[in-house]
C-alpha positions in Angstrom: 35.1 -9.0 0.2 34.0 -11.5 -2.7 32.1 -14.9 -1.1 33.6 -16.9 -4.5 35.7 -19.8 -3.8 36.2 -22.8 -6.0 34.4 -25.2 -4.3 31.1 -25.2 -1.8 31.2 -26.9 1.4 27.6 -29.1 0.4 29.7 -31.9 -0.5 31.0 -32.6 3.0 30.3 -35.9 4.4 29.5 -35.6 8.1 28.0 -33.4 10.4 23.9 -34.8 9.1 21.4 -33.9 11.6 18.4 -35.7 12.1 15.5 -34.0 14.8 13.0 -37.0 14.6 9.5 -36.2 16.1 10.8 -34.4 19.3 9.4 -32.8 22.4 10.2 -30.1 25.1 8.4 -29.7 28.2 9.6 -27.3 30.5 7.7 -28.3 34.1 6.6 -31.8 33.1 4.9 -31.9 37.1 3.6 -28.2 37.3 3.0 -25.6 34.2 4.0 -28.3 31.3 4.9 -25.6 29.3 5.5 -27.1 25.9 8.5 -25.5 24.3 8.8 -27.8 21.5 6.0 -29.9 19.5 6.5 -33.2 17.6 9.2 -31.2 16.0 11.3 -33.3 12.8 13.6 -31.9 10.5 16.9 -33.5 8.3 19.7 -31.3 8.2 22.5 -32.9 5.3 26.0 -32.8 6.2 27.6 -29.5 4.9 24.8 -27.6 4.9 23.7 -24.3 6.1 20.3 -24.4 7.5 18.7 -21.0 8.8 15.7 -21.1 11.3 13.6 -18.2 11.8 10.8 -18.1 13.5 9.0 -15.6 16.6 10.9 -14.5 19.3 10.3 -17.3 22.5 9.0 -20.1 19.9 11.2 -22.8 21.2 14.4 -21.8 18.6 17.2 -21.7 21.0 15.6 -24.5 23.1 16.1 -27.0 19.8 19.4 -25.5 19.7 20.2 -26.2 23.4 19.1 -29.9 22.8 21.8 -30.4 20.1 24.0 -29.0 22.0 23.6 -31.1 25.0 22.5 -28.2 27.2 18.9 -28.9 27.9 17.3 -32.0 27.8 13.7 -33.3 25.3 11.0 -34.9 26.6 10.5 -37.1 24.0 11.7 -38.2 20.2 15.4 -38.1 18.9 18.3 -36.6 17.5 20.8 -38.2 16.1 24.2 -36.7 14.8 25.4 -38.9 11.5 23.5 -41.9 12.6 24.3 -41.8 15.8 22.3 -40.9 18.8 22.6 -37.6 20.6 19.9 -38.1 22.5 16.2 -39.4 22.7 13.1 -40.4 25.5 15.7 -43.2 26.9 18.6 -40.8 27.3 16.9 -37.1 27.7 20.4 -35.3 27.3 22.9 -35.5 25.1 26.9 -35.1 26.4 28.4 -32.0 25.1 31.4 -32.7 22.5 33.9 -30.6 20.5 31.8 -32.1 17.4 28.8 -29.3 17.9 30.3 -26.4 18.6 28.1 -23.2 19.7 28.7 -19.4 19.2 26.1 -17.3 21.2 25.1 -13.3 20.4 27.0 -12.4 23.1 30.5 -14.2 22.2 32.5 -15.5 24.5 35.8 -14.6 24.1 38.3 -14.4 27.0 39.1 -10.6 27.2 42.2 -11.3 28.9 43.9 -13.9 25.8 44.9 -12.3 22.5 42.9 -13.3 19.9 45.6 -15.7 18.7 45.2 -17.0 22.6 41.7 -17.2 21.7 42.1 -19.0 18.8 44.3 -22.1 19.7 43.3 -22.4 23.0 40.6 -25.3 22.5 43.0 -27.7 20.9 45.7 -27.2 23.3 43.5 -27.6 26.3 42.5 -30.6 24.7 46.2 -31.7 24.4 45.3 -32.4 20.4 48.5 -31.1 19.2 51.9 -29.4 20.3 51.7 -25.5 21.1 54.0 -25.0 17.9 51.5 -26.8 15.9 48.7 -25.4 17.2 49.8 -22.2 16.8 50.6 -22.6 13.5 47.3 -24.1 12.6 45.9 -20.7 14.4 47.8 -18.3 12.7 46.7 -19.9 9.0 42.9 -20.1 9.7 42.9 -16.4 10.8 44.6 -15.4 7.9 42.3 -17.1 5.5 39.3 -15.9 7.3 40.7 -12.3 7.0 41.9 -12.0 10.3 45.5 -11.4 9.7 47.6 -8.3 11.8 45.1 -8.9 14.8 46.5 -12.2 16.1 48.6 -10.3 19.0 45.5 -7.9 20.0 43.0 -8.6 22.7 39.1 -9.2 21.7 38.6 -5.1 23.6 40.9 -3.5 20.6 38.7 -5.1 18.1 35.8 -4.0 16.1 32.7 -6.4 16.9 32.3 -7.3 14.2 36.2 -8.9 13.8 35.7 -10.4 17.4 32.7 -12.5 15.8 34.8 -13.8 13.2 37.3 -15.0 16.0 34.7 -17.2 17.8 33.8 -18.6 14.7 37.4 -19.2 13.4 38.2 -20.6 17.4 35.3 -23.1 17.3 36.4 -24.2 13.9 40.1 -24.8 15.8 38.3 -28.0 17.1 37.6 -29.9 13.8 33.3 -29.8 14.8 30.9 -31.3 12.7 28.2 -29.1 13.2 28.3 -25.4 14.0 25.1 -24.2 16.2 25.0 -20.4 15.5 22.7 -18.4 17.9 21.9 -15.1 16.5 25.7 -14.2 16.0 25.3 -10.9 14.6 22.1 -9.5 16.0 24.0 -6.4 17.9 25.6 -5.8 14.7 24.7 -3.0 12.2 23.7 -3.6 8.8 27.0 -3.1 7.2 29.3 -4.7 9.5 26.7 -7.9 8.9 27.1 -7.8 5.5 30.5 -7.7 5.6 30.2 -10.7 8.1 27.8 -13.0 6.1 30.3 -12.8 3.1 33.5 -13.7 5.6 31.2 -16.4 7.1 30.7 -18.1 3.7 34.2 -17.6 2.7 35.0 -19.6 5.8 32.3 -22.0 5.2 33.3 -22.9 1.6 37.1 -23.8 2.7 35.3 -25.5 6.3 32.7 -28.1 5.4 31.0 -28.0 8.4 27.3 -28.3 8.8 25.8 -24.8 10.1 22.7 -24.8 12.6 21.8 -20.8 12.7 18.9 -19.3 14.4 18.3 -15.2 13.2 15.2 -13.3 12.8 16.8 -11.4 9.8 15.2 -13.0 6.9 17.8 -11.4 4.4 20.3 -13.0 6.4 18.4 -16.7 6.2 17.8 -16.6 3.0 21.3 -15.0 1.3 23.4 -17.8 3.4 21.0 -20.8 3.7 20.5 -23.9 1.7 17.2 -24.1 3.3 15.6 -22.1 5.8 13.3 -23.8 8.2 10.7 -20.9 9.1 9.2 -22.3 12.8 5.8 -22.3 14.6 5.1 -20.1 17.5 5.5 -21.8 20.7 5.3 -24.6 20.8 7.8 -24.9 18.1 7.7 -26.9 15.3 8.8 -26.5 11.1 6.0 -24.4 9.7 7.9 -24.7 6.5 10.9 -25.8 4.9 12.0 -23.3 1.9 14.9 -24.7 -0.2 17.0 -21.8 -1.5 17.8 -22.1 -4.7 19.8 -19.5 -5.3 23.4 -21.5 -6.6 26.4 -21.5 -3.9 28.8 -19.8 -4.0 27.3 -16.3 -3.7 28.3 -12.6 -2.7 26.0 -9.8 -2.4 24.6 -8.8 -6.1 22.0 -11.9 -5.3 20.1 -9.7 -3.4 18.8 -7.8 -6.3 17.6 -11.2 -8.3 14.2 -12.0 -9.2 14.5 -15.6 -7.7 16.0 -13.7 -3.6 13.0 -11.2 -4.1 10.8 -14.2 -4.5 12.1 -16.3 -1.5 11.7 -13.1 0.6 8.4 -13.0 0.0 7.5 -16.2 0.4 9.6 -16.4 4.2 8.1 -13.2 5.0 4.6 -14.3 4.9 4.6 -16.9 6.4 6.5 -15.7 9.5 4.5 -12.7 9.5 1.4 -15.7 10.0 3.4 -16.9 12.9 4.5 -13.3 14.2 0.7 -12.3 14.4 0.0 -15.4 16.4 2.5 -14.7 18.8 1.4 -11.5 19.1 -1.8 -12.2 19.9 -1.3 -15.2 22.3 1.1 -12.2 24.0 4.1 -13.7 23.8 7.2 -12.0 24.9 10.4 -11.1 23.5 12.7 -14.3 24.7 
């Protein structure tokens, strides 16, 4: 499956994230565990940003945050200018413009996948079922999903049931996808496979893409930049900038320039990893 389209998503004009100086305490009154330190990072619209980082380091609780799932202590996030939330409003209210698919999907096993699909927007009451429908049946074919519209999510490979969620929570017109280890149960070829649809779908999207992994291959062949995070409490250690031109497909794996950037990532989460290991932090 070739990744090349004619034009990259990086152009898009909305979905900027901006996580200014913020805080997580979990037990403010009792432990104060501190899941998140005077963390700031500037995501531009339509990009992909990767964040790797040691199991338990406060990943998925930035994540949450966005999302409107948890709330920070202190600092702010703010979604294009606007304010998700910050130390006068702790919690940001959950909208179809972040959009998050978890590792362990969350498909409803009893809707076809076409069910799936459209069921956001007609829920919603967005558009007519005809409409909808139609809508439905054109993004799965472009993301490669045509001749399993009338199946159920069981009589599909994993790997085609994670390109359903995706293509679903695109059905809603988001700004920002929040990506939370998609394809972690995945084997190595079915994820390859994946990363290439994912871009494909990216490229024709222009969504902004928020995705947490601890495969550095994976970070750094779909990222524009990969924000490699502290161990807990959580907070950018560095920001690597891939330079590696969109659009790409696979042969950039055997470049000088990916070999390079793997290096570079792998060190310093190794750093990170070892201090983790040592403070006997668990698997999260």
């Amino acid at each position: 499956m070739s990744a090349v389209q004619p034009a990259v998503a990086k152009s898009a004009t909305r979905g900027a994230i901006r996580i200014d100086d913020v805080v997580k305490i979990y037990d403010p009154a009792g432990a104060a565990v501190m899941a998140v330190d005077h963390c700031s990072l500037d995501i531009e619209a339509g990009e992909i940003c990767m964040i790797v980082g040691p199991s338990g380091c406060g990943k998925t609780t930035l994540l949450n945050a966005i999302a409107g799932f948890h709330e920070i202590s202190s600092g702010c996030i703010t979604l294009d200018g606007e304010v998700l939330c910050s130390t006068a409003k702790p919690k940001a209210e959950p909208g179809s413009d972040r959009i998050v698919v978890f590792q362990n999907g969350a498909l409803f096993p009893w809707k076809t996948n076409l069910e799936n699909v459209a069921f956001g927007p007609l829920m919603q009451g967005k558009a007519g079922k005809a409409e909808v429908t139609e809508r439905a049946l054109s993004m799965m074919a472009d993301a490669g999903l045509g001749g399993v519209e009338h199946n159920y999510p069981g009589e599909v490979s994993s790997g085609v049931r994670r390109r359903v969620e995706i293509v679903r929570a695109l059905m809603n017109d988001p700004k920002v996808l929040l990506l939370d280890e998609p394809y972690r149960a995945l084997d190595s070829l079915t994820k390859s496979v994946m990363h290439e649809a994912l871009l494909e779908i990216y490229y024709k999207n222009k969504v902004t893409i928020f995705f947490i992994t601890h495969d550095l291959e994976e970070a750094i062949f779909l990222g524009h930049k990969v924000a490699i995070m502290t161990t807990r409490p959580c907070k950018p250690k560095k920001v690597l900038t891939v330079d590696i031109p969109h659009p790409r497909d696979y042969s950039v794996l055997t470049s000088k320039r990916f070999r390079e950037l793997m290096q570079e990532t792998s060190e310093a989460v190794h750093e990170e990893a070892l201090k983790a290991f040592q403070a006997g932090e668990k698997e999260g």
